[in-house]
PAMAR-548051 format. One line per field, with one value per residue (C-alpha): residue in one letter; x, y, z. Coordinates in steps of 0.1 Angstrom, whole numbers. Example, Ala and Ser with C-alpha at 12.3 -4.5 7.8 and 13.67 -1.06 7.14 Angstrom:
REM residues 2
rest: (A S)
X: (123 137)
Y: (-45 -11)
Z: (78 71)
END
This chain:
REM residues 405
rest: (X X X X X X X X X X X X X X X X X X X X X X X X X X X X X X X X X X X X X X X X X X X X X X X X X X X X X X X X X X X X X X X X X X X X X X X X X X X X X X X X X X X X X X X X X X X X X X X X X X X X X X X X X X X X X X X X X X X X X X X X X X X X X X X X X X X X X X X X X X X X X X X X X X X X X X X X X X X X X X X X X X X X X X X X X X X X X X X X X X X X X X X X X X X X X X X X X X X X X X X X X X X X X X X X X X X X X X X X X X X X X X X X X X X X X X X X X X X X X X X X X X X X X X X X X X X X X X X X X X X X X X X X X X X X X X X X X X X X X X X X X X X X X X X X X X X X X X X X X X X X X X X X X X X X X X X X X X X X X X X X X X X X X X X X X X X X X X X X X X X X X X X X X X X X X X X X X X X X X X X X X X X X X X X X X X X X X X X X X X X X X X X X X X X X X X X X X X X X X X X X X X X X X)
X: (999 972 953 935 902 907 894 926 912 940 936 942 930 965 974 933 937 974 964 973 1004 1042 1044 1065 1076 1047 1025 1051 1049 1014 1013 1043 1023 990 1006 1018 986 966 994 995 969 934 922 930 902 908 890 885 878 858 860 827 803 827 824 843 836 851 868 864 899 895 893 925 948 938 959 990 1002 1030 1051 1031 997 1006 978 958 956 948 916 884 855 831 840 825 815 815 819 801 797 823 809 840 839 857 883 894 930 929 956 970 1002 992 992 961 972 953 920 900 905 924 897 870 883 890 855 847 868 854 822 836 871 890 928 941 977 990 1028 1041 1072 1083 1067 1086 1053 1060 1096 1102 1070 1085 1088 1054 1027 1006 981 1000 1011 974 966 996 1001 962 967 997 976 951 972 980 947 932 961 973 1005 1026 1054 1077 1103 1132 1145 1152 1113 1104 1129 1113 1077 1081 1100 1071 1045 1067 1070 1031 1024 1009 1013 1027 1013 1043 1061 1082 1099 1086 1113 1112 1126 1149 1142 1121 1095 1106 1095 1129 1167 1184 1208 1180 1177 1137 1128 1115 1089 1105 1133 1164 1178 1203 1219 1252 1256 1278 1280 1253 1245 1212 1185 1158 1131 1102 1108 1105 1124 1133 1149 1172 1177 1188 1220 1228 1219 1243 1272 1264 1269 1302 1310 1303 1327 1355 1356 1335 1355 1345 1311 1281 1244 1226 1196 1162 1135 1106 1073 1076 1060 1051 1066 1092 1081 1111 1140 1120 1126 1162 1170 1148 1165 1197 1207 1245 1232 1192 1188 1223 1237 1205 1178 1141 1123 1085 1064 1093 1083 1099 1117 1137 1141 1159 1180 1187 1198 1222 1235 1242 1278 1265 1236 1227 1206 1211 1179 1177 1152 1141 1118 1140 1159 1143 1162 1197 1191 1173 1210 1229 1213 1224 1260 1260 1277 1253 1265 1235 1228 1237 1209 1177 1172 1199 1228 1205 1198 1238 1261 1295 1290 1271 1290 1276 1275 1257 1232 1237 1278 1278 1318 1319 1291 1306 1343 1329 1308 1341 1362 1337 1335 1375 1389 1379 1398 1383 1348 1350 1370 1339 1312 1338 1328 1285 1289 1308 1291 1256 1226 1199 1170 1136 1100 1089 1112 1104 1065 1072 1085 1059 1035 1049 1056 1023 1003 1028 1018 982 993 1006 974 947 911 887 857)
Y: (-1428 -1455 -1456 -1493 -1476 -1468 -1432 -1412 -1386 -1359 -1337 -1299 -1283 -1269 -1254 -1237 -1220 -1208 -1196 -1160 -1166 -1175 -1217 -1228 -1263 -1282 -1259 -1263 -1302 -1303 -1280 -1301 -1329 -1316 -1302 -1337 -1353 -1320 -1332 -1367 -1387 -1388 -1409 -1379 -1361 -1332 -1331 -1309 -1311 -1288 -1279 -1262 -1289 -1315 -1329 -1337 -1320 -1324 -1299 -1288 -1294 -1257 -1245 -1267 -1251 -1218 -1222 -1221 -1189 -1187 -1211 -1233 -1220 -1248 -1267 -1247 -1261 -1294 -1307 -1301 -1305 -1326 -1321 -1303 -1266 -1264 -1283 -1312 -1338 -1365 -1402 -1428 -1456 -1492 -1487 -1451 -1441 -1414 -1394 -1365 -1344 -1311 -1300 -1319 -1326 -1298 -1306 -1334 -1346 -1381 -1392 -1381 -1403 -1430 -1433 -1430 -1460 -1485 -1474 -1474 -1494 -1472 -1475 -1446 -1426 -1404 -1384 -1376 -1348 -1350 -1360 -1329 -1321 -1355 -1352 -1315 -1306 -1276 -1259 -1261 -1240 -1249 -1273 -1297 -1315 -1336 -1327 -1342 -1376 -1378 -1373 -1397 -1427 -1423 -1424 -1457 -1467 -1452 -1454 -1485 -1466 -1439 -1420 -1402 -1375 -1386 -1418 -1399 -1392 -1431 -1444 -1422 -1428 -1465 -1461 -1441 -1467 -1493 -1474 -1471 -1506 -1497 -1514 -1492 -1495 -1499 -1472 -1456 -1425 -1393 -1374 -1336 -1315 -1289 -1262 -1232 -1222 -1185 -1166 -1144 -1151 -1159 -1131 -1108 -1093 -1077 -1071 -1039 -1054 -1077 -1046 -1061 -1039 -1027 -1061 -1069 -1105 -1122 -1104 -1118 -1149 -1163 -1185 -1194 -1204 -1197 -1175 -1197 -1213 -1244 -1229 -1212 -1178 -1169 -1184 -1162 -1131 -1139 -1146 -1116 -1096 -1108 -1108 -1069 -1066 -1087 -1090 -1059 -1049 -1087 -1088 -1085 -1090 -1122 -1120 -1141 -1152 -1159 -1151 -1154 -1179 -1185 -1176 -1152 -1117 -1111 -1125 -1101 -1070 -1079 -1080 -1043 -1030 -1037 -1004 -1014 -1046 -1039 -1033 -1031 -1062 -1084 -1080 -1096 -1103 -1115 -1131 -1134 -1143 -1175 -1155 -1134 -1163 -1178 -1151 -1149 -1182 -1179 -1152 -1153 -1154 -1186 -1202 -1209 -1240 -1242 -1257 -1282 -1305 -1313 -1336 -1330 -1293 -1282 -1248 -1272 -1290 -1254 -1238 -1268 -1275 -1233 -1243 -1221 -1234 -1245 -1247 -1270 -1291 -1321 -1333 -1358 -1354 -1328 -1350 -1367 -1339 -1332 -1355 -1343 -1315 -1301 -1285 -1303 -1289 -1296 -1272 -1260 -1256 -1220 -1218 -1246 -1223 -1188 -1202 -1215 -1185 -1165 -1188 -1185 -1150 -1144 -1173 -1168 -1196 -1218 -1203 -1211 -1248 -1255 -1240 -1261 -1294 -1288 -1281 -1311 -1336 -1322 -1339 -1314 -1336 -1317 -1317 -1334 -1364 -1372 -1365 -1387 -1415 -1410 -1419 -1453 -1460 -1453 -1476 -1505 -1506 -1505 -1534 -1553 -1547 -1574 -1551 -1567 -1580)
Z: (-963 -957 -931 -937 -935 -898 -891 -875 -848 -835 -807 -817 -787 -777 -811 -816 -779 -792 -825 -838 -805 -813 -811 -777 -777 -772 -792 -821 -818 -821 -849 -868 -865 -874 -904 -915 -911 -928 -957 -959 -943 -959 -930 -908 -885 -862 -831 -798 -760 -749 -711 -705 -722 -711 -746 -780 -809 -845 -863 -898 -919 -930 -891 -884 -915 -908 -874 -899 -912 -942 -949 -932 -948 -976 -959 -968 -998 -987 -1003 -980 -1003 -987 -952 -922 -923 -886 -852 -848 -819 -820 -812 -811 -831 -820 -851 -839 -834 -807 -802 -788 -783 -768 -729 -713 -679 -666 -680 -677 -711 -702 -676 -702 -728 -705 -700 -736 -743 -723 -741 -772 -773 -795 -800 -779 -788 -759 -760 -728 -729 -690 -655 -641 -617 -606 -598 -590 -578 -556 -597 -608 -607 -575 -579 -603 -577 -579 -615 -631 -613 -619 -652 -659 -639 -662 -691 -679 -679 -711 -735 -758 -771 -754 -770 -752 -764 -751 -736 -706 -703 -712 -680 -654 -668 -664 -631 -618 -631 -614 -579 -581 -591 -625 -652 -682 -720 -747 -743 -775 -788 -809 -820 -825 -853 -851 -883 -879 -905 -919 -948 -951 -959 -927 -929 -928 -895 -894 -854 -849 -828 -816 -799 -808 -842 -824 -812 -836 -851 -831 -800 -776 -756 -763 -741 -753 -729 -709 -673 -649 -619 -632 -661 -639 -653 -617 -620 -655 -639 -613 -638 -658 -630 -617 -651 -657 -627 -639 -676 -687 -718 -731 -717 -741 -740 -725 -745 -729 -753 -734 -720 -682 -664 -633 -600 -616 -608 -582 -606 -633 -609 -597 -640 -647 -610 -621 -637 -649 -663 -680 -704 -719 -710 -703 -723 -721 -757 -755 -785 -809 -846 -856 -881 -855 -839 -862 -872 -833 -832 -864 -853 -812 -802 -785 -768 -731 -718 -677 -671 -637 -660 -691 -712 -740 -745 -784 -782 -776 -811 -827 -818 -830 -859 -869 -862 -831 -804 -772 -732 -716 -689 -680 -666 -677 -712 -721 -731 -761 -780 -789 -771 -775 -799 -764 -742 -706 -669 -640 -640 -603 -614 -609 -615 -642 -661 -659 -666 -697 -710 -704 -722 -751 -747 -748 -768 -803 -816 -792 -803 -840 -836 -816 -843 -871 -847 -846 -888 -895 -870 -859 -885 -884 -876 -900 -884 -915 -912 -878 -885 -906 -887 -861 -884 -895 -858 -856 -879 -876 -842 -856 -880 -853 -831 -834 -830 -809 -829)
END
């Protein structure tokens, strides 16, 4: 990859505060792409914001690949001779490229490097996943409510390209810059991957810390998400417990993979307080290894996604692209990730959602004509591919851009 002399800056502030910690979604973005760039891009710097000193500091390439552990280590091996030993301070230059993908909205980091491009002019990169604070404030931590919109307006103002991860995302990003009278930069689409990095066969099932040995291939519901309101976990504890009335001798675990978030503590106690139900029939697995979480995925009976809201929906395309068969919302972003080989409900649907587990859970037939659909028509889309394509979107938007002199 060329970089026509420009010097390419990426943010890794998200995936250094998560290192030696299980990637979520945004985490593994920014990690994907950092590992592209480590790979192919000469041109590429790595770069922090630090909070305390209210500064930037660049990153030595040996700092950033250490973040990766097998397979990924393979950057490792990219050549760092003659680059930094340690931080240093960052000073912008007018023919930067500036960009980040990692959670910054809490920070100051977008009003910091506003200021540093009117000093400085540098061409400035920004991804944006959702502007949920914005629209469902009421499931957010406290305090978002100001942070987030802050940080969105000043998007607008700092950045010269945004990329969104879904079409759904880009509509209600420029709607919002409309209803507030701002005028949006070009707005485009980053597209995530769907494989997991693992270092063992797939049909190797290695979780002892993870506490699920004793689940059986085949014979429990995944969900894959953080705890947290919004992702409506209520709604599956509710079905699970009807179901354990009505259709016991079908019934078997609902498995969550997740830390929990915020605001969940009571949910959490109505799940460990429900004696017929935890932990035989839900379960709760924390900091799972992307190797059990692949083999999770492969091997669940079928996948759950009844989230009110979404920038996208990765575990949706992660449970497609292992032919496993995924119930998700309807909702924002959802339909994109597997159209018709998703099966879609309104999220608040309480009936439409346990009528359809059920029928999964008793219709075998139905099952695997369903899992025959996703292996014939679902295209697996890699990290690598669509790193890829990110960074051709990238500098042909640099080609196109005339740099002020």
């Amino acid at each position: 990859m060329a970089g026509a002399g420009r010097r390419i800056l990426i943010d890794v502030s998200t995936s250094l505060r998560w290192k030696g910690h299980n990637p979520v979604g945004i985490v593994r973005t920014e990690r994907e792409l950092v590992q592209y760039f480590l790979e192919h891009c000469p041109d590429a710097a790595f770069f922090i914001y630090d909070t305390g000193e209210d500064t930037f500091w660049l990153v030595p390439k040996r700092a950033v690949a250490a973040i990766f552990q097998e397979p990924q280590a393979r950057a490792a091996s990219v050549p760092v001779a003659g680059q930094l030993d340690e931080n240093v301070l960052l000073r912008f230059q007018r023919e930067d490229v500036v960009f980040s993908v990692g959670l910054q909205w809490d920070i100051a980091y977008m009003a910091r490097l506003y200021a540093e491009k009117k000093r400085r002019g540098m061409f400035v990169v920004q991804t944006v996943y959702d502007i949920i604070p914005i629209l469902m404030p009421e499931y957010c931590v406290p305090g978002m409510e100001q942070k987030f919109p802050k940080f969105i307006v000043d998007t607008a103002w700092t950045a010269d390209l945004i990329f969104c991860i879904s079409d759904s995302t880009s509509r209600d990003l420029i709607r919002y810059y409309d209803h507030i009278g701002l005028k949006a930069p070009p707005v485009t689409r980053i597209e995530l991957g769907s494989d997991i990095p693992t270092t063992r066969p797939p049909t190797t099932q290695a979780a002892g810390e993870s506490g699920f040995l004793d689940l059986e291939a085949g014979n429990f519901v995944l969900y894959v998400s953080t705890i947290e309101p919004r992702k409506n976990h209520q709604m599956l504890f509710n079905i699970w417990r009807e179901l354990y009335e009505t259709d016991r001798e079908r019934l078997v675990p609902l498995v969550f993979v997740g830390n929990a978030g915020w605001n969940t503590s009571e949910l959490l106690h109505f799940i460990r307080s429900s004696g017929n139900l935890y932990p035989d029939y839900i379960r709760i697995l924390s900091n799972v290894a992307d190797d059990d979480l692949d083999w999770l995925y492969r091997n669940a009976r079928l996948s759950v996604y009844p989230s009110l809201y979404e920038g996208w929906g990765l575990p949706m395309a992660e449970s497609l692209a292992r032919g496993t068969v995924c119930i998700g919302s309807n909702t924002s972003s959802m339909p994109e990730v597997g159209g018709a080989l998703t099966d879609l409900l309104h999220p608040l649907d309480y009936l439409g959602w346990r009528d359809r587990i059920r029928h999964y859970l008793t219709d075998a037939e139905a099952l695997a004509a369903r899992e025959a659909e996703i292996r014939a028509g679902y295209a697996p889309p890699s990290w690598d591919a669509c790193m890829a394509k990110f960074s051709r979107d990238l500098f042909e938007a640099l080609d196109r851009r005339e740099v002020p002199q």
